[in-house]
C-alpha positions as CSV (number, residue, x, y, z in Angstrom):
1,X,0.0,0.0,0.0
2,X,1.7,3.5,-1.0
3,X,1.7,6.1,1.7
4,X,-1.2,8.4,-0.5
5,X,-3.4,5.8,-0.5
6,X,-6.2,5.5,2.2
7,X,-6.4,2.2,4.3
8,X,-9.8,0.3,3.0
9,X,-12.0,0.0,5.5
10,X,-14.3,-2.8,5.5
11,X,-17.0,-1.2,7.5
12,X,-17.2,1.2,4.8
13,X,-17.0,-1.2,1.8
14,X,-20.2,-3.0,3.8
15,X,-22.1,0.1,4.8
16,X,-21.8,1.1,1.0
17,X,-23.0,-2.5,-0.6
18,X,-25.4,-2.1,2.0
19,X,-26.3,1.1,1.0
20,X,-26.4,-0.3,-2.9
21,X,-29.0,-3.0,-1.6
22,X,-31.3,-0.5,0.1
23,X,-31.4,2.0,-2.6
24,X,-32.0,-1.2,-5.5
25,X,-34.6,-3.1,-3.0
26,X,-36.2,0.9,-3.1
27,X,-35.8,1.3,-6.8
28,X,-38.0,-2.2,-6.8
29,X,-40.3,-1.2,-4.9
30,X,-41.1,2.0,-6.3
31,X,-41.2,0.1,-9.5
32,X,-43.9,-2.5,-8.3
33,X,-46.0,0.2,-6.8
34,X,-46.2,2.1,-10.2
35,X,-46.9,-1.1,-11.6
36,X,-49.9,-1.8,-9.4
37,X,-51.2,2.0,-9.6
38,X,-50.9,0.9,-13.5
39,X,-52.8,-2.0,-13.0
40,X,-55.6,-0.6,-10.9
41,X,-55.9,2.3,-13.7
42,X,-56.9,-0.1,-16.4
43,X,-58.7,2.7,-18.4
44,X,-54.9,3.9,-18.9
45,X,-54.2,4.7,-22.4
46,X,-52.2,1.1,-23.7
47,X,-49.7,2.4,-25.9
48,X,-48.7,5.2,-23.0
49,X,-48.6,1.8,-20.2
50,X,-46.5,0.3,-22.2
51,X,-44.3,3.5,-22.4
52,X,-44.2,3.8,-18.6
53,X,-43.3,0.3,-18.0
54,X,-40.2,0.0,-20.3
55,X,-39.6,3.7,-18.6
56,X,-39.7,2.1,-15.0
57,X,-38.1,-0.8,-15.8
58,X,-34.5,0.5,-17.7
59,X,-34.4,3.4,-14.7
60,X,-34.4,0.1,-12.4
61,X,-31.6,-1.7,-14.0
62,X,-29.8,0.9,-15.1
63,X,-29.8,-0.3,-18.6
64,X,-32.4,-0.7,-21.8
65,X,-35.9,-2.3,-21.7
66,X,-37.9,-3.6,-25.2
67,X,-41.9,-4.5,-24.1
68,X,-42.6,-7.2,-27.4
69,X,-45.9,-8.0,-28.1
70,X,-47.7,-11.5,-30.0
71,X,-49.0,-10.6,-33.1
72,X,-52.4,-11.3,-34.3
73,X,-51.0,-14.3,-36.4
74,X,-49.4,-15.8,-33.0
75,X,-45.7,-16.2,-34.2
76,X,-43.9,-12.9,-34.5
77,X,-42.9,-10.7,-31.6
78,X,-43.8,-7.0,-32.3
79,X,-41.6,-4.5,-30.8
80,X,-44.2,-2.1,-28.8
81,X,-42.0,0.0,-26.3
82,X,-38.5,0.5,-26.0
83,X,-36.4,2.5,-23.5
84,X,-32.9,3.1,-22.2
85,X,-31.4,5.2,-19.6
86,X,-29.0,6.3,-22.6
87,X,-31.2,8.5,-24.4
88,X,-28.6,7.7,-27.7
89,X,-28.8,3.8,-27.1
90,X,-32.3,3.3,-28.0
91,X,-32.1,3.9,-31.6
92,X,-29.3,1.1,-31.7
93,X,-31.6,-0.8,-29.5
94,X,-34.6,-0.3,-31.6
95,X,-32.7,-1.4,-34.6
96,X,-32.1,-4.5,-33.4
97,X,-35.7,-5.4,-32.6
98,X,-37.4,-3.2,-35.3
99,X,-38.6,-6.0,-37.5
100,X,-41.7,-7.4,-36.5
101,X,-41.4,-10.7,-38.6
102,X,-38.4,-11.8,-36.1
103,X,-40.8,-14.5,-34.1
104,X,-38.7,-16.2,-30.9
105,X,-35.6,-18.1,-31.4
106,X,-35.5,-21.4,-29.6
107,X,-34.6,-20.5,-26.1
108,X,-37.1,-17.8,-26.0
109,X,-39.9,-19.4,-27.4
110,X,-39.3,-22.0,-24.0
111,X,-39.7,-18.9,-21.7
112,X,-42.3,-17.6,-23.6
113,X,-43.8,-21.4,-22.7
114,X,-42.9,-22.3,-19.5
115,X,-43.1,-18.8,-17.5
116,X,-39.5,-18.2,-16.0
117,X,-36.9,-15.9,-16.8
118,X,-34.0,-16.3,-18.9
119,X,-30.6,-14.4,-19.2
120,X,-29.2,-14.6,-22.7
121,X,-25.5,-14.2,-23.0
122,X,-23.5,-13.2,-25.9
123,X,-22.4,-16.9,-26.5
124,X,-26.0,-17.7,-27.5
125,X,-25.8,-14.6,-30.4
126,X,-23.9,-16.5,-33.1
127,X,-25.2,-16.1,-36.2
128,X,-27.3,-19.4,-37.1
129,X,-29.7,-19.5,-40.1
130,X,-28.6,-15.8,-40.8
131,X,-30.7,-14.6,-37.6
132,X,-28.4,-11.6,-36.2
133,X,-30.1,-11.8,-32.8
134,X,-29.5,-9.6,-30.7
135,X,-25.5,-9.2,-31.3
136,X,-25.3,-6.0,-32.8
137,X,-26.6,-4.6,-29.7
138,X,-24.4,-6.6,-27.4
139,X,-21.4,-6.2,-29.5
140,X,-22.2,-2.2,-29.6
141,X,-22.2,-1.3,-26.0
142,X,-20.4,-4.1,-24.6
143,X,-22.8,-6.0,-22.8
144,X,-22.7,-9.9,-22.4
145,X,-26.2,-10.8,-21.5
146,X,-29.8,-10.1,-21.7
147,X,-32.7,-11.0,-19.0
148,X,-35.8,-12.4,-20.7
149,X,-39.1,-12.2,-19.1
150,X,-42.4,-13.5,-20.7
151,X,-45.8,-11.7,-20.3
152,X,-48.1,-14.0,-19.4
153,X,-51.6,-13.2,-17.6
154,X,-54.6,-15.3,-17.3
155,X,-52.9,-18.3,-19.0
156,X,-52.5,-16.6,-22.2
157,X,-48.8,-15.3,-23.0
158,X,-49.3,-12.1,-24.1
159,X,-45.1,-11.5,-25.3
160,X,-41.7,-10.8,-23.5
161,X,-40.4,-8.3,-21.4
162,X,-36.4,-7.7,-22.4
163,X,-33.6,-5.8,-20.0
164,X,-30.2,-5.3,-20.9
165,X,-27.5,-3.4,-18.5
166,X,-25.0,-1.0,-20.0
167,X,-21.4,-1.7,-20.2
168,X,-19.6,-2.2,-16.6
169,X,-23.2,-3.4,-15.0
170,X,-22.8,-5.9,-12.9
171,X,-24.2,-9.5,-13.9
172,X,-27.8,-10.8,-13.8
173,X,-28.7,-12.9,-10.6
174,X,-31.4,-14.8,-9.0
175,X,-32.6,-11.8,-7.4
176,X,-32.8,-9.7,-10.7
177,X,-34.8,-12.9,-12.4
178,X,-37.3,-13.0,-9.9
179,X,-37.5,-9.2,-9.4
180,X,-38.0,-9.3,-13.5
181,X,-40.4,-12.6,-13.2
182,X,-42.6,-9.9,-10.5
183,X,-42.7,-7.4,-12.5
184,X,-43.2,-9.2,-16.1
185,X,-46.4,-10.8,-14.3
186,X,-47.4,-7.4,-12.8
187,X,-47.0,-5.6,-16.4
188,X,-48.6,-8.4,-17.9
189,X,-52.3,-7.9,-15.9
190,X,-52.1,-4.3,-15.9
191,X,-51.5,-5.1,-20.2
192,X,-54.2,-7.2,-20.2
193,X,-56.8,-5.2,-18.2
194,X,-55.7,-2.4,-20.4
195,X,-56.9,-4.6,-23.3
196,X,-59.9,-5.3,-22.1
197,X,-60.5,-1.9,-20.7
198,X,-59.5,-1.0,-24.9
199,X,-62.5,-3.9,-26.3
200,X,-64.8,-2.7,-23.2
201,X,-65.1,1.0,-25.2
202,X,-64.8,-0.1,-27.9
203,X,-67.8,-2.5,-28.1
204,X,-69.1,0.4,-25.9
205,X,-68.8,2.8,-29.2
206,X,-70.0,0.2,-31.5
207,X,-73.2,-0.3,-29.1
208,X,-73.2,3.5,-29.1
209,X,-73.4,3.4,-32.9
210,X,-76.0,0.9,-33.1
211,X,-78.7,2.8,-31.3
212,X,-77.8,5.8,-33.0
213,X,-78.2,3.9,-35.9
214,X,-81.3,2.2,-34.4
215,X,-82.7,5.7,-33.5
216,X,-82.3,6.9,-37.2
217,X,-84.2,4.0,-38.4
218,X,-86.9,4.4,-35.5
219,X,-87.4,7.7,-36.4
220,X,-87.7,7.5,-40.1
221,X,-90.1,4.0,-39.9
222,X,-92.3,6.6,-37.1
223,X,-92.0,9.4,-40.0
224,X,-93.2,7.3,-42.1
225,X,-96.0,5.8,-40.2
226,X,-97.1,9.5,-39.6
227,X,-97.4,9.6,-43.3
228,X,-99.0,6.8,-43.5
229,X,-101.6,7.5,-41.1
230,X,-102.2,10.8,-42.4
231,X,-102.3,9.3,-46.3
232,X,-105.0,6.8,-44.4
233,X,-107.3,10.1,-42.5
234,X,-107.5,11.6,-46.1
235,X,-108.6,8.4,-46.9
236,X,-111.6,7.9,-44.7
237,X,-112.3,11.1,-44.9
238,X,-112.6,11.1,-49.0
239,X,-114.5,7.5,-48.8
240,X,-117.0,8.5,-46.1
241,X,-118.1,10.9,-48.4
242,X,-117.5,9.5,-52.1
243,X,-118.4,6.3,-51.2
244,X,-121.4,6.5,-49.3
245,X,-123.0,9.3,-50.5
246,X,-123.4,7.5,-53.8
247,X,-124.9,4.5,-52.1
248,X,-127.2,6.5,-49.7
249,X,-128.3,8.1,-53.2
250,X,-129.2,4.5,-54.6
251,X,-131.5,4.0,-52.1
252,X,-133.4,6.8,-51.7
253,X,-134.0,6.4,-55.6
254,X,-134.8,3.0,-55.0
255,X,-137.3,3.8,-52.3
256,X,-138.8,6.4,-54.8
257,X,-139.7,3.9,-57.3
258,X,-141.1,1.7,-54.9
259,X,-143.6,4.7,-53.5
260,X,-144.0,5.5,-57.2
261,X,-144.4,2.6,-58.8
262,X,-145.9,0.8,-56.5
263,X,-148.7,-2.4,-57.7
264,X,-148.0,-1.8,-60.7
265,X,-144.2,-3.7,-60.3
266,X,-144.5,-7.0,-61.2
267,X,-143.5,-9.8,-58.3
268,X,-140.3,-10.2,-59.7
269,X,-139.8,-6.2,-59.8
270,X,-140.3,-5.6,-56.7
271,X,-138.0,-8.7,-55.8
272,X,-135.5,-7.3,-57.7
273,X,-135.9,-3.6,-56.2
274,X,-135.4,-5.3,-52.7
275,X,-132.2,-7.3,-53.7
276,X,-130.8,-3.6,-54.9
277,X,-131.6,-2.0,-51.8
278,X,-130.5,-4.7,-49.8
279,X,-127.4,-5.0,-51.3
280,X,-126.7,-1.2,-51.0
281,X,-127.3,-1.4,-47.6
282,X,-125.0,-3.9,-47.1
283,X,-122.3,-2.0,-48.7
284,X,-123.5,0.8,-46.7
285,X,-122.2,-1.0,-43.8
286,X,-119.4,-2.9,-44.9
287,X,-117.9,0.8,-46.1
288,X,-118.6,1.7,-42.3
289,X,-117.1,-0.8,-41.1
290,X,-114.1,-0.4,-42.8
291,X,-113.7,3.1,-42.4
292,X,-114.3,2.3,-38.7
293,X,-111.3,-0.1,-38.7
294,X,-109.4,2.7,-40.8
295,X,-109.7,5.4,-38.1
296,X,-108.6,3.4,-35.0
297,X,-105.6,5.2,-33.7
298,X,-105.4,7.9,-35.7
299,X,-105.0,11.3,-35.1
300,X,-108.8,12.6,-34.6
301,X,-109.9,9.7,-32.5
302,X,-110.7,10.3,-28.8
303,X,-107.9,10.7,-26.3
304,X,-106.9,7.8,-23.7
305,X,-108.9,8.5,-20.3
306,X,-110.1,7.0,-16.8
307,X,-112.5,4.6,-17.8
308,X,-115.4,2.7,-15.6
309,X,-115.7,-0.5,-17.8
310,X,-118.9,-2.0,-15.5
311,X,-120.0,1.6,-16.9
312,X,-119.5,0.6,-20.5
313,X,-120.7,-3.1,-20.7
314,X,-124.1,-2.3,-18.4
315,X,-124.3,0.3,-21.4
316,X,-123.4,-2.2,-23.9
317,X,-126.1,-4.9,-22.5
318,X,-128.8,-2.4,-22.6
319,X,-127.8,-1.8,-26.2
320,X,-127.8,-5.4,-27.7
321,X,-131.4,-6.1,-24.7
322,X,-133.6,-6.6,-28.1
323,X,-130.7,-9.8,-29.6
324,X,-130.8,-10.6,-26.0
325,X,-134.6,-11.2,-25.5
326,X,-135.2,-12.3,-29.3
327,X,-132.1,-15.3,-28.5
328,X,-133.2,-16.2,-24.4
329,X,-130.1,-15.7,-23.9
330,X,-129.0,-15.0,-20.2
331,X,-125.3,-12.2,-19.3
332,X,-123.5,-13.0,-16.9
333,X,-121.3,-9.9,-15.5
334,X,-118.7,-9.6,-12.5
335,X,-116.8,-6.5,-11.7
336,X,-114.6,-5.3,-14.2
337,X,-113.1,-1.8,-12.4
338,X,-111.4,0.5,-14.2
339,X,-109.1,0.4,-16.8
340,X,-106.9,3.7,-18.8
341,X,-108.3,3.9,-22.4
342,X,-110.5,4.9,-25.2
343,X,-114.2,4.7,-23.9
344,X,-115.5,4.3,-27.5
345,X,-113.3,1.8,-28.7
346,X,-113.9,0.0,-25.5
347,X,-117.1,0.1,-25.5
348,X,-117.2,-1.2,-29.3
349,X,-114.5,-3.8,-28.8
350,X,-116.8,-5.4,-25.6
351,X,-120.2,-4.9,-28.0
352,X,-118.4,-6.7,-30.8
353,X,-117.5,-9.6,-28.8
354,X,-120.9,-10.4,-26.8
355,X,-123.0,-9.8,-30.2
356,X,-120.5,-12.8,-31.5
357,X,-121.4,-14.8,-28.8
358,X,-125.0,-14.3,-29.7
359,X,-124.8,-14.7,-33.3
360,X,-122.9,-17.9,-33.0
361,X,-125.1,-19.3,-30.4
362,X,-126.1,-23.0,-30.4
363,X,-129.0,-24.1,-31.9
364,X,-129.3,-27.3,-29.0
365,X,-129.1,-24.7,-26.1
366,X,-129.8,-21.6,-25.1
367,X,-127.4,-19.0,-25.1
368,X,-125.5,-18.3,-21.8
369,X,-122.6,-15.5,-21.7
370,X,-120.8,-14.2,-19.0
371,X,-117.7,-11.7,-18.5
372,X,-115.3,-11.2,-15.9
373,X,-111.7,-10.1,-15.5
374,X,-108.7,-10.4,-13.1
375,X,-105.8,-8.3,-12.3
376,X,-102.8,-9.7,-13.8
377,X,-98.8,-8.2,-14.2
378,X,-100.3,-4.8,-13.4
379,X,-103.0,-5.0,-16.2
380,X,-106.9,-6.5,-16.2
381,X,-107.6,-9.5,-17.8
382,X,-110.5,-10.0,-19.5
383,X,-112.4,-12.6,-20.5
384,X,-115.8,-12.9,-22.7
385,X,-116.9,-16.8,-22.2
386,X,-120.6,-18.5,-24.4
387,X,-121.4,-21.6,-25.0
388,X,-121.5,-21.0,-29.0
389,X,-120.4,-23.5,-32.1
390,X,-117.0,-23.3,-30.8
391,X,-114.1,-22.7,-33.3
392,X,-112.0,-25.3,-34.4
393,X,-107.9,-25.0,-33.2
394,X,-107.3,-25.0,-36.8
395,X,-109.0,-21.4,-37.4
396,X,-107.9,-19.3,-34.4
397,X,-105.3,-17.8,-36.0
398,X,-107.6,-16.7,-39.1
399,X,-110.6,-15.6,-37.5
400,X,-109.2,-12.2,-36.8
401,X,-108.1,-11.8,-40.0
402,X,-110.1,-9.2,-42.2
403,X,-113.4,-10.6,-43.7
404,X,-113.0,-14.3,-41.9
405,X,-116.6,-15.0,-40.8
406,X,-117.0,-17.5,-37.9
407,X,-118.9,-20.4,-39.5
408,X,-121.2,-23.3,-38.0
409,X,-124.5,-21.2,-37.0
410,X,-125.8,-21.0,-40.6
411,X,-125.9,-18.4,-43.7
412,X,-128.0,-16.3,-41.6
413,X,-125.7,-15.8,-38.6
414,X,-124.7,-12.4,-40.5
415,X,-122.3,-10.4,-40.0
416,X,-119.3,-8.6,-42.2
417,X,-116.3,-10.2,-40.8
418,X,-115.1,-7.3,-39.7
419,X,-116.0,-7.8,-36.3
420,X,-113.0,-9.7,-34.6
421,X,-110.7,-7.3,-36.8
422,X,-111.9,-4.4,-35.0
423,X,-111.5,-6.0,-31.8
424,X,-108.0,-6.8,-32.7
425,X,-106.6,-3.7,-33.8
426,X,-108.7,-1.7,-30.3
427,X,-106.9,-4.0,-28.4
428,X,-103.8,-4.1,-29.8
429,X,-103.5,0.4,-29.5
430,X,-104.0,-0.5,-25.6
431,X,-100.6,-2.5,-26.1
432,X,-102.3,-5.8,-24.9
433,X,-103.2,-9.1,-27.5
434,X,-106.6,-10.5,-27.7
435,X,-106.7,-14.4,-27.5
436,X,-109.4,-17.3,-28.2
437,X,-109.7,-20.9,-26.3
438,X,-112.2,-22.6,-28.1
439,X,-112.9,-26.1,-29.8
440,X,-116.0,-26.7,-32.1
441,X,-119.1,-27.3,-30.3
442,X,-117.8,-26.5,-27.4
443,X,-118.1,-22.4,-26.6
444,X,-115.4,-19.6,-27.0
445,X,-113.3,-17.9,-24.4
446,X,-111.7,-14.5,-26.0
447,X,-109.6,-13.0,-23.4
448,X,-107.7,-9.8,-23.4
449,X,-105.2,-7.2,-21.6
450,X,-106.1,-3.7,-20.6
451,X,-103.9,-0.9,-19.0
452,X,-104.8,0.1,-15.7
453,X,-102.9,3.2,-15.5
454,X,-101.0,5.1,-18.0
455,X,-97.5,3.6,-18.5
């Protein structure tokens, strides 16, 4: 020892590797908790994680860091994130790893497997198959190894994590393979949580842009409904009075001649005369009908309201008391309440359905109806029962179909078949669904919803 150098003191040399220990067990810790603040801010931007962790990760071992990704086709490694401590190192380091056709070599492909760490030395960087490896890097600032992580969360490997130390680092050890391991698997959630967080908004968006889409559409089907409807007033409107004035005219003409002519008609004149004003009359009605059908819904008919149906069907009875006496038959009632709709169409849509039950009344019996309701999901339940012809299973689904007359009570039942139509279409604009149980010979139930309140 000369006489200007200082004695080493071994305390000294201890306190300092001690010191060194500390301030990298610090570094490592500060690293993990960035990771986990990473990792519980999922909505993080992924390009600018990736940025922070190769950031974190070279400042910890002094050295470079390359974050490489698995492609979409599952092979090649994509370089993602790169960053040194030597601001003038990364280019070289990026050339090294800027091709994203290089896939893993052997050895990496088994930590990219199995899960552990790996340090690559400069040994394992011979040329073979005209793969440079990483060499050019090693070679250019003296390094002899690499530490090789994978990325691998939820069972899925998601890439590698790659460290390299600058020249005059010390080695690689255990503890800097399971330090890497620690933070490879850390990086790796808060990577994948990123990803999903990316899909997450991104499937948001695409939901977003389907009910905008769905909206447009909505709005132009309801535009053109208005249209519609509107098309269909103008309609009613012009057939109420083109159409029936014409026929009201034919048999008032027809009612002249037969004041007129009077005797002097022959039998088959005056048969014919009453064919011509029957049929007009029946035209008469089947144009009412429809335009009845027509204006359901539409803009000038009556407004939603608080509506006392026991009200409406004692009214209804007293209406349809001659059919009732004429047929015997006997109407059974129970409560009813109140329901939220259209008096008129109510009333109608419960007229409709009882004169069915008379029209299509049993010759073998007498006719027996009754109607009751129960509260169901919020809405009444309705329910007009006879003891009718029936309707065979095979015809439900017709029989509210425009002009499908109920059959098995004779020719002279009557009726447009219009009837059940109406009923449908009131019922459905009270966003319920009128139903039939019935077999033939055996009666009809029709059952349907009302609102109770406005929803």
């Amino acid at each position: 020892m000369s006489a200007t150098q200082d004695p080493v003191n071994p305390l000294e040399q201890d306190l300092a590797a001690a010191r060194q220990v500390a301030a990298r067990a610090a570094a490592q810790s500060e690293l993990l908790s960035d990771l986990s603040q990473a990792l519980l801010a999922a909505e993080i931007d992924l390009p600018d994680l990736l940025r922070i962790i190769a950031a974190r990760v070279a400042r910890l071992t002094g050295g470079g860091c390359v974050i490489r990704l698995v492609a979409d086709d599952g092979q090649a490694l994509v370089p993602v994130a790169i960053d040194h401590t030597d601001p003038e190192a990364v280019p070289a380091l990026a050339e090294v790893v800027v091709d994203p056709s290089r896939s893993a070599s052997e050895p990496e492909d088994t930590v990219l497997r199995e899960g552990n760490a790996f340090t690559r030395t400069d040994d394992m960087e011979r040329p073979q198959g005209g793969g440079v490896g990483w060499a050019p890097y090693l070679e250019r600032f003296g390094s002899d190894a690499l530490l090789i992580a994978p990325l691998r969360a939820r069972g899925e490997t998601l890439g590698e994590l790659v460290v390299t130390r600058a020249d005059g680092g010390r080695p690689f050890d255990d503890d800097d393979r399971r330090m890497l391991e620690d933070v490879a698997s850390r990086a790796a959630l808060a990577i994948a949580n990123a990803r999903l967080f990316v899909r997450a908004q991104r499937a948001r968006n695409e939901l977003h842009e389907a009910n905008e889409a769905l909206e447009r559409r909505v709005a132009e089907r309801t535009a053109q409904l208005a249209r519609s409807n509107a098309e269909l007033e103008r309609f009613a409107t012009a057939a109420s009075h083109d159409l029936r004035a014409p026929l009201r005219t034919i048999r008032s003409f027809v009612g002249l001649l037969q004041e007129e002519l009077g005797d002097d008609l022959s039998a088959d004149g005056r048969q014919y005369l009453k064919f011509i004003v029957d049929s007009a009359g029946g035209l008469d009605d089947l144009v009412g009908g429809l335009l009845s059908w027509a204006r359901i819904g539409l803009k000038g008919d009556e407004a939603p309201e608080d509506v006392d149906l026991d009200e409406i069907l004692e009214a209804v009875v007293g209406d349809l008391g001659a059919s009732i006496a004429a047929t015997g038959a006997s109407i059974e009632t129970a409560p009813l309440g109140h329901v939220f709709g259209r008096r008129r169409r109510l009333r109608q849509l419960l007229q409709n359905l009882i004169e069915n039950a008379l029209r299509y009344r049993s010759p073998d019996r007498t006719p027996q109806v009754r109607v009751d309701g129960a509260v169901e999901d919020g809405r009444l339940r309705v329910q007009v029962r006879d003891n009718g012809v029936g309707i065979d299973p095979r015809h439900h689904d017709r029989i509210f179909r425009m002009f499908k007359r109920l059959r098995g009570a004779g020719e002279d039942a009557g009726g447009l078949g219009l009837g059940l139509t109406l009923c449908d279409k009131i019922v459905g604009m009270h966003g319920g669904r009128i139903t039939v149980d019935s077999a033939a010979g055996k009666g009809a139930t029709f059952a349907f919803t009302l609102p109770l309140r406005p929803d």
